[in-house]
FIBALO-930569 format. One record per residue: x, y, z of N, C-alpha, C in turn. Coordinates in steps of 0.02 Angstrom, whole numbers, plus 50000, padded with zeros to 5 digits. Layout:
REM FIBALO-930569
XYZXYZXYZ/...
REM end
This chain:
REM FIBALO-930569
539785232949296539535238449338538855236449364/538875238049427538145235149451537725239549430/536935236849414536235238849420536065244749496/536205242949544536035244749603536625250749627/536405257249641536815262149702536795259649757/537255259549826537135258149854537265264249903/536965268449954537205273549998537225271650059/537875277350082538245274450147537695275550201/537705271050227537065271150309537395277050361/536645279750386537075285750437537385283350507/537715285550524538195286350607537555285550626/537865282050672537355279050740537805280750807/537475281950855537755281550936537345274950982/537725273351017537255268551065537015271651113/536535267051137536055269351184536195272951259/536985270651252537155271051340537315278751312/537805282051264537885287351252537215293551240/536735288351201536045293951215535865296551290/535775290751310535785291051383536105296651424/536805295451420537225301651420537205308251430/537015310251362537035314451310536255317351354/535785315751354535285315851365535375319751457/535655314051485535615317151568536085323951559/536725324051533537065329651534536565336451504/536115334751457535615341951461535245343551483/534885337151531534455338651579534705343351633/535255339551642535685342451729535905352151715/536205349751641536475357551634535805362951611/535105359351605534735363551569534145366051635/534105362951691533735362451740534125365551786/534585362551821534915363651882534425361451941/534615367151999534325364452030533715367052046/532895363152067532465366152056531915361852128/531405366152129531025363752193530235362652152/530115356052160529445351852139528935351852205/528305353252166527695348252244527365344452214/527415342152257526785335652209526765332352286/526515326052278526105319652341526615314452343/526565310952373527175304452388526725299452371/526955295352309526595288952308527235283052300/527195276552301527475269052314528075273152348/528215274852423528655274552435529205271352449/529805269552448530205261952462530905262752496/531385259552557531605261952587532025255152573/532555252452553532815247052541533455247452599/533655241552602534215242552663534775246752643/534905248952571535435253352544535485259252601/534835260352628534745266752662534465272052609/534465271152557534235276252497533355275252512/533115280852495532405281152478532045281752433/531575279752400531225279352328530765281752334/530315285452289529775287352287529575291752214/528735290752212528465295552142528285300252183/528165305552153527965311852163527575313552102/526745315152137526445315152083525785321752072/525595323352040525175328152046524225323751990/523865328551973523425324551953523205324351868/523965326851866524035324951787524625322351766/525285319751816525815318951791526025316551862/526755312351842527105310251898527865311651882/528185309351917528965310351943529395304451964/529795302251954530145295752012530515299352035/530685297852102531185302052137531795298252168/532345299652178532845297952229533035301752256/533085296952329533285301852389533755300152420/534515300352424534985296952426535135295752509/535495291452524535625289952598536005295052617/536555297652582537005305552630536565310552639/536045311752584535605318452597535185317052637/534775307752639533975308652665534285305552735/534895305452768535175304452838535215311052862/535145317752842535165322952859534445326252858/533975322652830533215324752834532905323752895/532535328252910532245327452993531345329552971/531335328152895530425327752890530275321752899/529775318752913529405310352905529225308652821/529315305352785529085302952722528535298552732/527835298852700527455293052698527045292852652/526785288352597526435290152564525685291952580/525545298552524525185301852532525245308852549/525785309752562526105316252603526145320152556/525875328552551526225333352518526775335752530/527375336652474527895339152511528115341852459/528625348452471529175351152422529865347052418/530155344952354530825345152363531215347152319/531865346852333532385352252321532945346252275/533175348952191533375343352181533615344852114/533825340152071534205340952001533875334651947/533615339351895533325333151846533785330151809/533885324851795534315319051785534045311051744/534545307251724534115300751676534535296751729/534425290251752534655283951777534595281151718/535315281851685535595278751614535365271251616/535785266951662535635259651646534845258051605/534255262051632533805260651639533275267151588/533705269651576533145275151538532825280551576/532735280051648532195282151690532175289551696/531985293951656531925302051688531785301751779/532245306851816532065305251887532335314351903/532025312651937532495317652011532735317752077/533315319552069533885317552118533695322152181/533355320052237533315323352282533695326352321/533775332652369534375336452395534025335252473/533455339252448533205344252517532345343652507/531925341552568531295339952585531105344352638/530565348052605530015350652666529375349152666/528805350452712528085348752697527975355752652/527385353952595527135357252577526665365452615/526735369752582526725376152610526825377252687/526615379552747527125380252796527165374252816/526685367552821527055361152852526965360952894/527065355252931527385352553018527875355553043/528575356752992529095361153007528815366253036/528785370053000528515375653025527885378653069/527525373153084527275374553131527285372853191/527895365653204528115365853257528605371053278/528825375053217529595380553228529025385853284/528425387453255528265391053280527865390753362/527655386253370527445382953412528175382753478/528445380153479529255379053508529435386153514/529355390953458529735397153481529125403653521/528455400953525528065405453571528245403153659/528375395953637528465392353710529085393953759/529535395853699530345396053737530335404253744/529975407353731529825415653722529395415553789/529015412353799528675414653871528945411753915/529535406453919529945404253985530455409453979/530595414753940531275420153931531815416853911/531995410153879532555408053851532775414053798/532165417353772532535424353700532675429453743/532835431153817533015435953873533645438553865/534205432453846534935434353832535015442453815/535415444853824535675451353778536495451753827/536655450653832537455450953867537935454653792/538335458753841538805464253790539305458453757/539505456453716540275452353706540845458153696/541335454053745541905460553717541955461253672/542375465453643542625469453601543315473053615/543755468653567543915462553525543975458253570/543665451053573543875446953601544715444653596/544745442653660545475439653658545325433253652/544995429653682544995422753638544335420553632/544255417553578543305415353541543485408153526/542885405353547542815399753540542255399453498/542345394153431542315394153358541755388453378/541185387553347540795380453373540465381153272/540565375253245540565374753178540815371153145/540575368553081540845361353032541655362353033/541925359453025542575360053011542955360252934/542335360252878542385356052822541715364252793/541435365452833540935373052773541415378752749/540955380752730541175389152701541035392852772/540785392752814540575396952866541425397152879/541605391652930542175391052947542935395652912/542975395052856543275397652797543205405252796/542715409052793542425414252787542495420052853/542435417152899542505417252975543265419852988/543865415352975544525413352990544715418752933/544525420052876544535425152845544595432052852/544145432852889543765439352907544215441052972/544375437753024544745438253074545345441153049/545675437253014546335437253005546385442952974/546055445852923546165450452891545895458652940/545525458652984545385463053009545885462753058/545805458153133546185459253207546375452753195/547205447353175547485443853178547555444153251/547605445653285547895446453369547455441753414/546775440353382546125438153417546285430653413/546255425453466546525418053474545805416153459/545875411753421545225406553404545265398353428/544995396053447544785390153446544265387453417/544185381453372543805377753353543705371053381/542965372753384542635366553429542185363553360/542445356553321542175354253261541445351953286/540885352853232540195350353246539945347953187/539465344853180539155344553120538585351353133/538085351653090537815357953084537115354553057/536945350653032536465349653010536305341852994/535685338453010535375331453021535175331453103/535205323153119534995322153197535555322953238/536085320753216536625323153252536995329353268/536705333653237536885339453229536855343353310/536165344853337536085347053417536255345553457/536345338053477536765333553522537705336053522/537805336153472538595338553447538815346753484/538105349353452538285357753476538345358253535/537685353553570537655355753647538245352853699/538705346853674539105344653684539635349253698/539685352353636540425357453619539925364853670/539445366453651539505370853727539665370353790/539415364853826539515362553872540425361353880/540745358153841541375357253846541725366453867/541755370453834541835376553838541555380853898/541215379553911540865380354013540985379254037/541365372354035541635367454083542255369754095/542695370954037543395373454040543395381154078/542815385654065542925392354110542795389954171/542265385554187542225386654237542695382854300/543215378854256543425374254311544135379854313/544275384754256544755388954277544655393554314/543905396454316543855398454379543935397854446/543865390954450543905390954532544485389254529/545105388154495545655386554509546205391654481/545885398454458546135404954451546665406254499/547265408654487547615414754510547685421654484/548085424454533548235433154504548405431354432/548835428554433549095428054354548815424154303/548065420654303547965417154273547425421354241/546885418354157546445420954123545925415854104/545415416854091545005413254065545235410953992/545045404153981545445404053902544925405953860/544335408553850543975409053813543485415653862/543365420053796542865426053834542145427253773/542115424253731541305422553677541465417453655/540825415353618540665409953569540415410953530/540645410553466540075410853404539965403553370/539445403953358538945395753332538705398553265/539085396253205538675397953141538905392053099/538575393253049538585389652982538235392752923/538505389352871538215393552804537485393752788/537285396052726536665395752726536235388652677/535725390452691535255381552674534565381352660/534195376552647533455374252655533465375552747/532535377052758532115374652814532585369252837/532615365552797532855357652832533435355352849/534035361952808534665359952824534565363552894/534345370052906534625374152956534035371153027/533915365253006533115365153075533485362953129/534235360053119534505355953186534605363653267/534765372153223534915373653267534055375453282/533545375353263532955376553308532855370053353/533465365953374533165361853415532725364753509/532515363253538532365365053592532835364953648/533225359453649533855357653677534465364153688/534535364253623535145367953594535075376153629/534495377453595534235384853633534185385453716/533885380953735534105381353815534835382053842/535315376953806536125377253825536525382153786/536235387753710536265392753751536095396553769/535475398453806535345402053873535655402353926/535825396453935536265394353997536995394554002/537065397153953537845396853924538155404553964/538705401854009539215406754054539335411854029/539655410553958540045415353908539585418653876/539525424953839539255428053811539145424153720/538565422153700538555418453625538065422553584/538615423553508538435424953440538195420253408/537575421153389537495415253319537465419253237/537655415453196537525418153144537265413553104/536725409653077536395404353067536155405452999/536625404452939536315405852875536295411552857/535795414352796535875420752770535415425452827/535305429952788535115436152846534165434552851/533785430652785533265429652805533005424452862/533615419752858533375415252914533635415652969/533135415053025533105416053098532855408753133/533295407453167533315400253216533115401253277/532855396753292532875398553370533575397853430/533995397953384534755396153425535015404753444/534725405553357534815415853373534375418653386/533805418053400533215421353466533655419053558/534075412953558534245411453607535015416353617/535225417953562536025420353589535985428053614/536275429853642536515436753655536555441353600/536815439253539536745443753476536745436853434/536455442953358536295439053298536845441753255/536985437553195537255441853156537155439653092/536845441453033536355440352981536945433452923/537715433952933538195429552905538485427152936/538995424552929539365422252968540055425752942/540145430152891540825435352893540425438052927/539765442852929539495447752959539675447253034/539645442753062539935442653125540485442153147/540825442053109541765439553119541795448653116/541715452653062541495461253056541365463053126/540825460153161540255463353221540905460153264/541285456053296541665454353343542225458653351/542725459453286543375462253294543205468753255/543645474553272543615480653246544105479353179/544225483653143544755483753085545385485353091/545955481153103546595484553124546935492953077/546645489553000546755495752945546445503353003/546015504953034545465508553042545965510753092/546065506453128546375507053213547055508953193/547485506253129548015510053128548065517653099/547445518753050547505526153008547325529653076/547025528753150546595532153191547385534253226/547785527353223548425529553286548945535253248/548915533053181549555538053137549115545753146/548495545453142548355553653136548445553953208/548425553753256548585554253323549215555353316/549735549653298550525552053294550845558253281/550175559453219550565565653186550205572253219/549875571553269549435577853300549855577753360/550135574653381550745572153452551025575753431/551545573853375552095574853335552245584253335/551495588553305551485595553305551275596353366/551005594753397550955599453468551625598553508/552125592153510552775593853531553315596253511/553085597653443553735601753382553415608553432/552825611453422552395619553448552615620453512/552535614853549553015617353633553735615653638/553945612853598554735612553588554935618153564/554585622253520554745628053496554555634953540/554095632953585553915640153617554375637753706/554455634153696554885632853760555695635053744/555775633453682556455635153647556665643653643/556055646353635555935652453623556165658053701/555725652553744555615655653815556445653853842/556425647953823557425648653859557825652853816/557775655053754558195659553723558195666853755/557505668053761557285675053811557555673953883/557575669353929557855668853974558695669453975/558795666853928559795667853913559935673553914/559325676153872559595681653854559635690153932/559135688353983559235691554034559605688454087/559765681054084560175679454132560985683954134/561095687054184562045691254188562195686154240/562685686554196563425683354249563525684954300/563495679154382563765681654450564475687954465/564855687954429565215690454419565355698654390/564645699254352564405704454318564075709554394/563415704054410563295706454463563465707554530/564005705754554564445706954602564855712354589/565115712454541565485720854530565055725454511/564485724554504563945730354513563805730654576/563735725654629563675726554685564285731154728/564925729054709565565731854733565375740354738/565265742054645565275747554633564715753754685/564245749154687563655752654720563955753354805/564285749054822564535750154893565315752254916/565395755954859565785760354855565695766454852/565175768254805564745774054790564525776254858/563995772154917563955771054962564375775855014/565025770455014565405772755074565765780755054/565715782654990566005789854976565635795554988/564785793854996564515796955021564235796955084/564425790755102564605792755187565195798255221/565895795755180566205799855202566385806255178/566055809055126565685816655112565255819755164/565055814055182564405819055238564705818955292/565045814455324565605813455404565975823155396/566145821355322566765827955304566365834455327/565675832555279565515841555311565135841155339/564985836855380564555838555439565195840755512/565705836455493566325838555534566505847155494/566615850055473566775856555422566185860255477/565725857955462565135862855485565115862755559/565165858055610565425858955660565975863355695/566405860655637567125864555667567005872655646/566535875055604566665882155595566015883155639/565565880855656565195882855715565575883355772/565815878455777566545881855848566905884655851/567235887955787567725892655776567185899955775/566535900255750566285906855767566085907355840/565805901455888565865902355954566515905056001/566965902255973567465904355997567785912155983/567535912455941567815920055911567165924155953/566615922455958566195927855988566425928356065/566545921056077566805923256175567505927556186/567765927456110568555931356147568465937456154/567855938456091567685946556113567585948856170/567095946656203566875949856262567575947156318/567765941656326568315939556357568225940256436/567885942156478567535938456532567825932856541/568175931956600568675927756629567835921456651/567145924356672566875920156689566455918356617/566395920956582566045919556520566425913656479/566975919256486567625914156457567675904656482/567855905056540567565899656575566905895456541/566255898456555565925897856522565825893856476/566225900156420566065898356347566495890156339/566965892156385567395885856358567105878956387/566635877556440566375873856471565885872756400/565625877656397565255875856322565375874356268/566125875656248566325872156217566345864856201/566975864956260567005856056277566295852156265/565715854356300565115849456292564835851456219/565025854856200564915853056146565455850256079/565925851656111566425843656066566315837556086/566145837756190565855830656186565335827756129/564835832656147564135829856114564545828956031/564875832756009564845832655915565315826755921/565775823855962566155819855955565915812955958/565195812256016564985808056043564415805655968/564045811155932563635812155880564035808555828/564685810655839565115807955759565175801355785/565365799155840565225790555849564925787755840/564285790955874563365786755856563355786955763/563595791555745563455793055683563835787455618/564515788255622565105782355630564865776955626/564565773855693564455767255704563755765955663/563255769355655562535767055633562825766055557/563365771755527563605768755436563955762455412/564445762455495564675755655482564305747755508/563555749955547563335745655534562725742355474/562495749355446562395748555368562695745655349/563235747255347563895744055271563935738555306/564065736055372563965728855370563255724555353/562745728155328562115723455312562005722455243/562485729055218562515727555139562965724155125/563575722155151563855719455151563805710355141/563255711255203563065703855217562455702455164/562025705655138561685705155088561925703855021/562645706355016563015705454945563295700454962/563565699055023563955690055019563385684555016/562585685055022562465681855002562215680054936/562125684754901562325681954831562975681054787/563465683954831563975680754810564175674054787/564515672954734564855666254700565345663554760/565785667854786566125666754842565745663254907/565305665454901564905661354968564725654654954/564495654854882564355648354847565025642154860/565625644254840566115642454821566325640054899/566085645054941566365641855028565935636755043/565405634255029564975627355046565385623054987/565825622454943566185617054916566135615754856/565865621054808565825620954740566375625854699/566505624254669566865627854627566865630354533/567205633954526567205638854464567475635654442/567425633554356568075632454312567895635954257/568725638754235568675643354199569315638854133/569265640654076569795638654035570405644654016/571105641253968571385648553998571085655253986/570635654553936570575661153908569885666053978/569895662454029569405665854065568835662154080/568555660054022567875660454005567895652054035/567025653454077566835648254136566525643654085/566725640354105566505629854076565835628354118/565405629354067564725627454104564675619454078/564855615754024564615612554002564955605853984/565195598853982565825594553986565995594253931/565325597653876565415597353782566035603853768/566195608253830566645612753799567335610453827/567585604753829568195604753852568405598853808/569035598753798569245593553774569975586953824/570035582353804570415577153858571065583153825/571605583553892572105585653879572205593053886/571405597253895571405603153922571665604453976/571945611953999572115613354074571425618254088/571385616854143570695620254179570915624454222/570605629754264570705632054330570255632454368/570185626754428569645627554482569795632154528/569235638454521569305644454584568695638954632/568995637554687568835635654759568615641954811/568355642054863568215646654920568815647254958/569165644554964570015647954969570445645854918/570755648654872571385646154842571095644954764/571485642554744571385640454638571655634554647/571405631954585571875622054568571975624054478/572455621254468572585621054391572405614354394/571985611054325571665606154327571685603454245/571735594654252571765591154159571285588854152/570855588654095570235585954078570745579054065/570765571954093570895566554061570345564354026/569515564454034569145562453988568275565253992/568025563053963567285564753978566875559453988/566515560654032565885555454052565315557354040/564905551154014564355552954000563925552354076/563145555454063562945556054118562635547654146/
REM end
């Protein structure tokens, strides 16, 4: 048995895993964060990557600034420079090196940035490039989309459309949105879209449309430095100049570009404006159904009081037939009291001549007699001549009532070429729903009757 214990040595990791181990809690314990400090040994190797310390006057920094991000930077780097940047603390394992991974660069407190932003936007403010205000329809029928093809703007946008007014035609005109290429691109894709109205303009017909009636220009939100491409000076002039009515929506709602001092409207997102363009179809349909259903009772309420008013009308309409033998009756009534009164007005005559006559026989005077009888006669002329005038004026009454009742007569109707049908039981067929194929009918005509077969019914 040996003299000596011997104990087991502890677990070890290698260095590349410290390393590791080490950046993974930097990255997850930091995120992302914004440093100032000064630019010292700056270095620009053909990688296209950029190097640099960042240092203050008690401590320093190494920095990287990678070629995809610092190709999209539009600050100058030089040493000596104060500047902010935007970035993630991190180890360059091979090497041990605590660093930070650069994103996003501005000058320290407002900067060059910003004081050329401001400078540029008093200048384009007193030539009236910020003058725009033009209405955009509402809902556009077709929008032309100017935006990354690859952001969240885009995404968010196509979203918002679809879910509100699907009906609205979009086009996308792809851009980049941010670096040097970014303004050149936009003003490109405006111009392309001007070009297309305007060459359909002059080659418009009746039947033809503009293919595009707005533009919206947005992208998501960023650093000063992502969003500086739309304060270019360029960009803001084309659109001023822009035919079509243009929305920008340029980042979150605090930042303001000079692209949206230049558009016709702002809109603080880029859903926010997809909202501000199209109305809500949900909105527009609950607006049409309560309408439907307010249609719906006011034509049930006059379907019903109209229903009402033809039931009351049925109900005083009488049958031609009804009223024609009331007419009969009344001109019958009529002629009986005509010839009641002929009767005793003749009665009363004739015994006025029978007491004349009886008074002349008395005295009997061969010249009286004479006379009387001369007086007689003229006066049977006259009562005879009276009963004619008298005669003729009743029978030309009765011919005016006459002619007044034939014209409401059915019979008069029936002599211009219409006719009655009646089924056997009497009763008149107003309607083609009361007959059936195989019925016998009877057409009363203005002369004569027809016995008649329903072979079928037609619709109208």
């Amino acid at each position: 048995m040996s003299a000596f214990t011997t104990t087991p040595s502890p677990q070890a990791i290698s260095v590349s895993d410290l390393n590791r181990q080490a950046r993974q809690m930097l990255e997850r314990g930091f995120g992302d964060c914004w440093v100032e400090g000064e630019i010292s040994g700056l270095a620009r190797p053909a990688s296209g990557h950029i190097y640099f310390t960042l240092k203050d006057a008690r401590a320093q920094l190494r920095c990287a600034f990678f070629r995809n991000r610092a190709s999209l930077s539009r600050t100058p780097l030089k040493d000596g420079d104060r500047i902010k940047v935007r970035g993630r603390v991190s180890i360059f394992e091979p090497r041990g090196d605590y660093q930070l991974i650069v994103d996003a660069v501005q000058p320290s407190g407002e900067g060059e940035l910003m004081a050329a932003y401001e400078r540029l936007k008093r200048q384009l403010s007193a030539e009236g490039v910020f003058a725009n205000a033009r209405p955009l329809p509402y809902p556009p029928r077709h929008l032309a989309l100017i935006t990354s093809p690859t952001g969240a703007a885009i995404r968010d946008v196509l979203a918002v459309l679809r879910a509100r007014w699907p009906m609205v035609r979009v086009s996308v005109f792809p851009s980049p949105v941010q670096g040097r290429e970014a303004p050149p691109a936009l003003i490109r894709a405006l111009a392309l879209i001007n070009r297309q109205v305007r060459t359909n303009r002059q080659a418009r017909r009746e039947d033809a449309s503009d293919p595009f009636d707005a533009i919206l220009i947005t992208r998501g939100g960023g650093s000063l430095e992502d969003l500086w491409a739309f304060n270019d000076e360029h960009l803001a002039r084309a659109i001023f100049h822009s035919k079509l009515p243009v929305m920008a929506a340029i980042g979150h709602e605090v930042d303001v570009t000079l692209a949206e001092f230049a558009a016709d409207v702002r809109a603080p997102t880029p859903s926010a404006a997809a909202e501000r363009l199209v109305p809500d179809r949900r909105d527009l349909e609950a607006t049409l159904n309560q309408q439907r259903r307010r249609l719906h009772q006011a034509w049930r309420g006059r379907f019903n009081a109209e229903s009402q008013r033809l039931d009351h009308l049925r109900a005083r309409l009488r049958h031609p037939g009804e009223r024609l033998a009331q007419q009969r009756q009344h001109l019958a009534g009529l002629d009986r009291r005509l010839q009641l009164a002929m009767r005793q007005r003749l009665q009363r005559d004739h015994q006025r001549l029978d007491a004349a006559t009886r008074r002349f026989t008395l005295h009997d005077p061969s010249r009286t007699l004479r006379q009387a009888r001369e007086r007689v006669e003229q006066l049977r002329q006259r009562l005879e001549a009276g009963q004619r005038r008298k005669l003729q004026q009743e029978r030309q009454n009765l011919q005016g009532i006459a002619r007044e009742l034939n014209a409401v007569s059915p019979l008069a109707v029936l002599g211009r070429g219409y006719s009655i049908l009646q089924d056997d039981s009497g009763q008149v067929v107003r309607a083609a729903s009361q007959t059936q194929p195989g019925q016998t009918l009877t057409a009363r005509l203005g002369e004569g009757r027809l016995k008649l077969e329903v072979k079928r019914r037609l619709k109208r």
